[in-house]
C-alpha positions in Angstrom: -14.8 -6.4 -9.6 -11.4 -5.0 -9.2 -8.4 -7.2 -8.4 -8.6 -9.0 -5.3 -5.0 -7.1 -4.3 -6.5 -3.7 -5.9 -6.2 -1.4 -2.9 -7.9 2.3 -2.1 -7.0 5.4 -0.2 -9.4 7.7 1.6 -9.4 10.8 3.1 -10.7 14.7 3.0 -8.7 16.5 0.7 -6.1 18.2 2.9 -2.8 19.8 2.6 0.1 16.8 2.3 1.4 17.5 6.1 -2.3 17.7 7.4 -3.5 14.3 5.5 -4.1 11.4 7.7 -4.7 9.4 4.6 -6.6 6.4 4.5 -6.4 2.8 1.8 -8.0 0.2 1.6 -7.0 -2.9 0.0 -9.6 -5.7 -1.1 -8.7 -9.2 -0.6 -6.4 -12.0 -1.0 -3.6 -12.7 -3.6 -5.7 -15.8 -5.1 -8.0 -13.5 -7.1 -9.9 -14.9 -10.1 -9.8 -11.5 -11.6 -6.5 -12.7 -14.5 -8.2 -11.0 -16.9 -8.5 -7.2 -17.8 -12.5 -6.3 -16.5 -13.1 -2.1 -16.6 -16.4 -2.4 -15.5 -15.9 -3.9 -12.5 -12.6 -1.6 -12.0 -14.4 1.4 -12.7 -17.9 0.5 -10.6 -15.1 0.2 -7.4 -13.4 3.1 -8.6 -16.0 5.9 -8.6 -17.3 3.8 -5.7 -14.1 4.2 -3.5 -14.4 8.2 -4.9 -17.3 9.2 -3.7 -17.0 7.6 -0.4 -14.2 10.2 0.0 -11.1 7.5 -0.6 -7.8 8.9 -1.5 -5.9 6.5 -3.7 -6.1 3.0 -4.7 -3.4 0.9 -4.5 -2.8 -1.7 -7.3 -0.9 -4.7 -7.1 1.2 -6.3 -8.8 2.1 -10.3 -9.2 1.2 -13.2 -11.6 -2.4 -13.0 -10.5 -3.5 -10.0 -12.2 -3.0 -7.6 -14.8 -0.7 -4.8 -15.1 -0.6 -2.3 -12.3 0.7 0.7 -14.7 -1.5 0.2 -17.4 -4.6 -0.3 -14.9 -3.9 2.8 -13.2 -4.2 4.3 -16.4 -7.4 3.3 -17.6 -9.3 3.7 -14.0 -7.8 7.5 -14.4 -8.8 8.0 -17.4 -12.4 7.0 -16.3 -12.2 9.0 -12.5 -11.6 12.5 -11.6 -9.5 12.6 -7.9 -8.9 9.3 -6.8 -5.1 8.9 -6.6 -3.4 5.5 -7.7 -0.2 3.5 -6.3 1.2 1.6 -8.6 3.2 -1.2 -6.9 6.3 -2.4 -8.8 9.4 -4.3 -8.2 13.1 -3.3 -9.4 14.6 -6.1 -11.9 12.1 -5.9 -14.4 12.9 -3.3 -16.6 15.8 -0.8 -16.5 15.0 2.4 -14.6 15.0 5.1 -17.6 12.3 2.8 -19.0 10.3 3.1 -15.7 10.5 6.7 -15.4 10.0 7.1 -18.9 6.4 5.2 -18.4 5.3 6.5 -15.5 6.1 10.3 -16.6 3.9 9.6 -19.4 1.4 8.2 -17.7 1.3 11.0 -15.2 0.3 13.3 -18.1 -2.4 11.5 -18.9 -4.4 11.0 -15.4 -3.4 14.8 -14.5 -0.6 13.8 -12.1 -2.1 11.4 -10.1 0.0 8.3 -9.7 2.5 7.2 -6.9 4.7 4.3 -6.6 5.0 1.5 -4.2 8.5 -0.1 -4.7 8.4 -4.2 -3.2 11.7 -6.2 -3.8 9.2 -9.1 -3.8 8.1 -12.0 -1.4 8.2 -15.4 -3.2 11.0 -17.0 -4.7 8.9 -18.9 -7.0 7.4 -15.9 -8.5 10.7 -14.0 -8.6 11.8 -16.7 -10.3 9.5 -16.6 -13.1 9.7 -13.2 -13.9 13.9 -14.1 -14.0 15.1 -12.8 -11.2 17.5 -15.2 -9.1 18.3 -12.3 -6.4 18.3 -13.2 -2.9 16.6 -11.0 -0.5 19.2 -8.3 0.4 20.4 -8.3 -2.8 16.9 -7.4 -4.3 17.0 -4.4 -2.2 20.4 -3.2 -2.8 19.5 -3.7 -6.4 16.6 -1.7 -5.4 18.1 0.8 -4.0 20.3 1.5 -7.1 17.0 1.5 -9.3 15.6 4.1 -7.0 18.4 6.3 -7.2 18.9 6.2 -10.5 14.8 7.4 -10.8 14.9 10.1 -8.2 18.2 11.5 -10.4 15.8 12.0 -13.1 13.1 13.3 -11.1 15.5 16.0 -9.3 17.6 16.9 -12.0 16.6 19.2 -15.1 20.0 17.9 -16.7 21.2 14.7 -18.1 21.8 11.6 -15.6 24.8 9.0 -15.1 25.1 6.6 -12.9 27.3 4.0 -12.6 26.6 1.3 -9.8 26.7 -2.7 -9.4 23.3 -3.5 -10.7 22.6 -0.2 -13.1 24.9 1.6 -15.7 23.2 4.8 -17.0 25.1 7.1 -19.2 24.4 10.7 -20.1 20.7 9.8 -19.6 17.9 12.4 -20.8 14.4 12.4 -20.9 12.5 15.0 -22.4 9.0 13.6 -20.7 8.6 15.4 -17.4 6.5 14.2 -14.7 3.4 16.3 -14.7 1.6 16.8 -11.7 0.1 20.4 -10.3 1.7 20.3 -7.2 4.9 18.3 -7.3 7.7 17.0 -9.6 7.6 13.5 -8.8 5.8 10.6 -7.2 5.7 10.0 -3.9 7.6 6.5 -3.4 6.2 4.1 -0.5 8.5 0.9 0.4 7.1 -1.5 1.4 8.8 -4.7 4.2 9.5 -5.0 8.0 13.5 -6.0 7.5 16.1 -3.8 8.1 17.3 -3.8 4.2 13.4 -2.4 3.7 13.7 0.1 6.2 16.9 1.1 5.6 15.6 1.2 1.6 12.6 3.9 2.6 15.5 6.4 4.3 17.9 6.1 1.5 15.1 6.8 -1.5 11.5 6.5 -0.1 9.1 9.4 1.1 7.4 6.7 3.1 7.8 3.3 5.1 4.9 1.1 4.5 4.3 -1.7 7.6 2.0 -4.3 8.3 -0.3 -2.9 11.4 0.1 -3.7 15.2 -1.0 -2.3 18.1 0.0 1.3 18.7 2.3 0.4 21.9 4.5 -1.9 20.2 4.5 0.9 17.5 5.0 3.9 18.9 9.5 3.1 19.0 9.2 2.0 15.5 7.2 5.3 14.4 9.2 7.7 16.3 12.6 6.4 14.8 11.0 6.5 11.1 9.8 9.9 11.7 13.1 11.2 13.3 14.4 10.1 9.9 12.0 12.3 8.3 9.9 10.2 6.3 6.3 9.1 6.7 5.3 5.8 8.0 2.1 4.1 6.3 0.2 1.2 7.9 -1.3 -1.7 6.4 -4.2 -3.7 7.8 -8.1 -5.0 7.2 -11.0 -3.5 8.3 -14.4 -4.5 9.0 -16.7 -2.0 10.6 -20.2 -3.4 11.8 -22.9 -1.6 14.4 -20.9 -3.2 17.3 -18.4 -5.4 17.9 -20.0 -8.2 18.5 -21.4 -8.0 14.7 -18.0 -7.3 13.4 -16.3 -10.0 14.9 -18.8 -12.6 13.8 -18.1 -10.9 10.3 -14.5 -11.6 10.9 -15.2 -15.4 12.0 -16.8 -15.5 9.0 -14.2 -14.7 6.4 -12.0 -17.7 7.4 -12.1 -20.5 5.0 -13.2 -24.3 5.8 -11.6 -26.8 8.3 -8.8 -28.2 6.5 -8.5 -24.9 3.8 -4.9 -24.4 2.8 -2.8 -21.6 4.7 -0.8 -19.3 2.0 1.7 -17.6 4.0 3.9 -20.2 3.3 4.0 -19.0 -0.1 6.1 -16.1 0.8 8.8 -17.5 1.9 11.4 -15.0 1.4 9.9 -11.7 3.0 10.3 -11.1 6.7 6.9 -9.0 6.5 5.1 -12.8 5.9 7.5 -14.5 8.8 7.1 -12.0 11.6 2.4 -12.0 10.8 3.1 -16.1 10.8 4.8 -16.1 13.8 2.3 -13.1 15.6 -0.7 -15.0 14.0 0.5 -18.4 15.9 1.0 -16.6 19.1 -2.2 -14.9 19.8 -4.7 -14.3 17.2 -6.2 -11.0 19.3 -3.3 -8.7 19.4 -5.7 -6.2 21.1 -9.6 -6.1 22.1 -10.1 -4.6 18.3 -6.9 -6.2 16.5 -7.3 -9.1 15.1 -4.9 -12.0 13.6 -6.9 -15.0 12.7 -7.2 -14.1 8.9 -3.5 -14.2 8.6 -2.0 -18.0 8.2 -5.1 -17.8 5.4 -4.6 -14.5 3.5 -1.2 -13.0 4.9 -0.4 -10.4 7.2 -2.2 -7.3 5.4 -5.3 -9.0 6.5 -4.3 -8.2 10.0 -7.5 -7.4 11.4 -8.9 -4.1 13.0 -12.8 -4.2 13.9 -15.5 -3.0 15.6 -18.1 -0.1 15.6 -17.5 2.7 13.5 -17.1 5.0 17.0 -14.3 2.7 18.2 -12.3 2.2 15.1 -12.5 6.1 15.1 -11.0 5.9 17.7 -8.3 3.5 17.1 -7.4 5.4 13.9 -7.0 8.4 16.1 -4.7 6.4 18.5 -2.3 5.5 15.9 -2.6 8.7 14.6 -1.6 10.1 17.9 1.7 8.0 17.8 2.9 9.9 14.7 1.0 7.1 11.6 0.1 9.4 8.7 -1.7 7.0 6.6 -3.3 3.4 5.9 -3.6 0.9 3.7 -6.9 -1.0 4.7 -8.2 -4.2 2.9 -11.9 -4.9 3.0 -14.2 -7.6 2.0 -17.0 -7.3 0.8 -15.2 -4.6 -1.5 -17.7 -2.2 -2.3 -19.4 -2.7 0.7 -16.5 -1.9 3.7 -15.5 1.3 1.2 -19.0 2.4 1.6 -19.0 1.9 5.4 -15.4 3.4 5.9 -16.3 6.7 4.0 -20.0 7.0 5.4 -19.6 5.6 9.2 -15.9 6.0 10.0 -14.2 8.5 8.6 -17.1 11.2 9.7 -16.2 10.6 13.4 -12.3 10.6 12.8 -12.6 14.1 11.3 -14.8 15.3 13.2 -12.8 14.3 16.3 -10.2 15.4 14.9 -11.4 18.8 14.3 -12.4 18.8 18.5 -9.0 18.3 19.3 -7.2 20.9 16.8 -4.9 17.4 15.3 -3.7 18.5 11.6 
């Protein structure tokens, strides 16, 4: 099976400013999968590609393996499907990074993106040696992405000289090799204002936790005034009605007495403000759902029902200016299988009705 934190896109091919794109992510952080397993990758993979998914996002933290050398192997062994690479700033110096992830963008045929975290949990920042605090990750970050997009943009040498990053007359002679494009597309990820501000500054798009569209629609319009995208993140779990999905839901929370983990990120405001929603009012809407997140964490914010309403609710976010979605789903295979046949039919189709590109 892949990583519990592996995570999928989906959507009909379609020009970049016509794609409403569509991820799923599979489940929580406490995965058992430590160890590098390409069957299981690969069974998901070609899975998640033939239900018409975009890109799968992999994750990365101390749990599982390597996010760039994963997404190299599962496109080696696929055809289309599109991977995100999560990474953090700190851990290597930014030539390095581009260096890799040009390369690897010759070898899958140009079909990598990047999602930059600053990182959640001081005890895991710690152990991979970084003693930053919060808004010094992302100014560090920010440094780190501007030093990448320099090489990215520029056919000449690079130099930079900033607080966190020296380079001097850098070159690489690597490209990054895509048909369409001369660089990944970079998604940052965080609800603070350091994040936000982050995903203007060097980003192509701002990657949230889901709520409902109301409380939305301000934050969408001001990202996309700014001119980049805005990405959601959320579960789903699509059943023949809602009743069904919500006794699926009920049934993904752990035992009476099961320990809560969003007290293990305890430095990103993404993992405060789904705490503090979660304790409020677990049913945000009639189809958006909470209860899974003092357990799993905030991406595990819920959206359910039949595959006619969540069409529906896609379309409604959609309508408020949301280009795309990270979705997590559990059983893996399963909920990719559902999404691809059952929902995303009817949001195309619908979509098609009403002349949305």
């Amino acid at each position: 099976m892949l990583p519990k934190s592996g995570e999928v896109a989906a959507g009909v091919p379609q020009t970049p400013q016509q794609a409403v794109r569509y991820r799923v992510e599979s489940s929580s952080s406490t995965s058992p999968a430590a160890r590098p397993e390409m069957e299981g990758w690969v069974h998901f993979a070609r899975h998640a590609e033939e239900a018409g998914i975009e890109s799968v996002l992999v994750a990365l933290n101390r749990y599982e393996p390597d996010p760039l050398v994963i997404s190299c192997a599962l496109g080696r062994a696929t055809k289309q499907l599109k991977f995100i690479a999560a990474y953090r700033s700190g851990l290597m110096q930014p030539t390095t990074f581009v260096q890799q992830v040009n390369t690897l963008s010759g070898l899958i045929q140009g079909r990598i993106d990047l999602n930059i975290v600053a990182g959640s949990s001081t005890v895991e920042q710690h152990g991979y040696g970084d003693f930053l605090s919060h808004d010094e990750r992302y100014a560090r970050a920010e440094e780190f992405l501007a030093v990448c997009n320099s090489f990215w943009r520029s056919n000449g040498e690079v130099d930079f000289d900033g607080k966190y990053y020296r380079v001097e007359r850098g070159m690489l002679n690597t490209p990054f090799l895509a048909p369409d494009r001369t660089a990944p597309e970079i998604y940052i990820s965080g609800h603070s204002d350091a994040s936000e501000q982050l995903a203007y500054a060097q980003g192509t798009c701002w990657l949230r936790v889901a709520e409902t569209p109301e409380k939305l629609q301000p934050v969408v319009a001001r990202v996309r005034a700014r001119g980049i995208r805005i990405c959601l993140r959320l579960a789903l779990i699509c059943r023949p009605t809602r009743d069904e999905a919500v006794r699926a839901a009920e049934a993904l929370l752990p035992k009476d007495g099961a320990e809560k983990t969003t007290g293990l990120k305890d430095d990103s405001q993404m993992y405060k403000e789904g705490a503090a929603v979660a304790s409020d009012a677990h049913w945000l809407s009639p189809f958006l759902w909470a209860g899974l997140v003092p357990h799993y964490g905030p991406v595990w914010t819920t959206l359910l029902g039949s595959p006619q309403e969540l069409a529906e609710a896609f379309l409604a976010y959609k309508e408020i200016g949301v280009s795309e979605f990270i979705i997590s789903g559990w059983p893996e295979v399963d909920e990719v299988e559902i999404f691809g046949r059952d929902v995303l039919p009817l949001i195309r189709e619908e979509e098609a009705r009403l002349g949305m590109n």
